[in-house]
C-alpha positions in Angstrom: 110.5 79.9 139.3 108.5 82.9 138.0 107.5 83.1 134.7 107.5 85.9 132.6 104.2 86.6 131.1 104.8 86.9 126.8 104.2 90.0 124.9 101.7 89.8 122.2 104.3 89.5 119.3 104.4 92.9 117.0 103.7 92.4 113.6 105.2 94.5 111.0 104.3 95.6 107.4 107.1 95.7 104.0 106.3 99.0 102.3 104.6 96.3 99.4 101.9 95.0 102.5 101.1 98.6 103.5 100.3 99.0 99.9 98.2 95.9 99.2 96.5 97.2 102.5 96.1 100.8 101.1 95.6 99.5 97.9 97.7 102.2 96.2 101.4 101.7 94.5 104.2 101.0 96.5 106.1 104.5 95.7 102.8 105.9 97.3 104.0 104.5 100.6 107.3 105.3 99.7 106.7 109.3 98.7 105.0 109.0 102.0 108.2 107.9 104.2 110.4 109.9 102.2 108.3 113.5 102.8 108.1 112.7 106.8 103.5 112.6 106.5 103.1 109.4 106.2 103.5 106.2 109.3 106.7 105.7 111.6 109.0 103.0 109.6 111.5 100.7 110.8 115.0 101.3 108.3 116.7 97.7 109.2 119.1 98.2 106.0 120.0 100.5 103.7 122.6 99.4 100.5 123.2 100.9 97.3 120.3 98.7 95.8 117.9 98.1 98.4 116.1 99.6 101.2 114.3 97.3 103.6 111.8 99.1 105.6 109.3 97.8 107.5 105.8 99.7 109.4 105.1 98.4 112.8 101.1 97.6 112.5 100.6 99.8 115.6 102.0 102.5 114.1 100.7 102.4 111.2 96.5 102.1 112.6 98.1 105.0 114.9 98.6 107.3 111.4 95.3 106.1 110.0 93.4 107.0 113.2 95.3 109.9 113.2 94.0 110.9 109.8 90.2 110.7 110.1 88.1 113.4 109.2 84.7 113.7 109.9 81.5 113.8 107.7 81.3 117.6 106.9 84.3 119.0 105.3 
């Protein structure tokens, strides 16, 4: 029997961890999504109350990367 090999399991941020990492507020992260500039998000559920999003941690070193500038502005 072959065995598949296992993926290296994807970890994935709530909009409050991206924050902590960032160490900004969470309606940073969330101005961010909502205006299209900031990481690719995950919507698993939207309801009246609630939003749950989530930032695949790939994406989200991706954007940072993606955002460097160098020393001389």
């Amino acid at each position: 029997m072959t065995r598949r090999a296992e993926s290296p399991a994807v970890q994935h941020l709530t909009e409050a961890e991206l924050a902590a990492r960032w160490k900004v507020e969470p309606s940073t992260v969330a101005t961010l999504r909502k205006s299209g500039d900031g990481p690719r998000h995950l919507p698993l559920s939207e309801s009246a109350t609630k939003r749950t999003i989530r930032y695949r941690l790939a994406d989200v070193e991706a954007w940072e990367e993606s955002r460097l500038k160098s020393g001389a502005a």
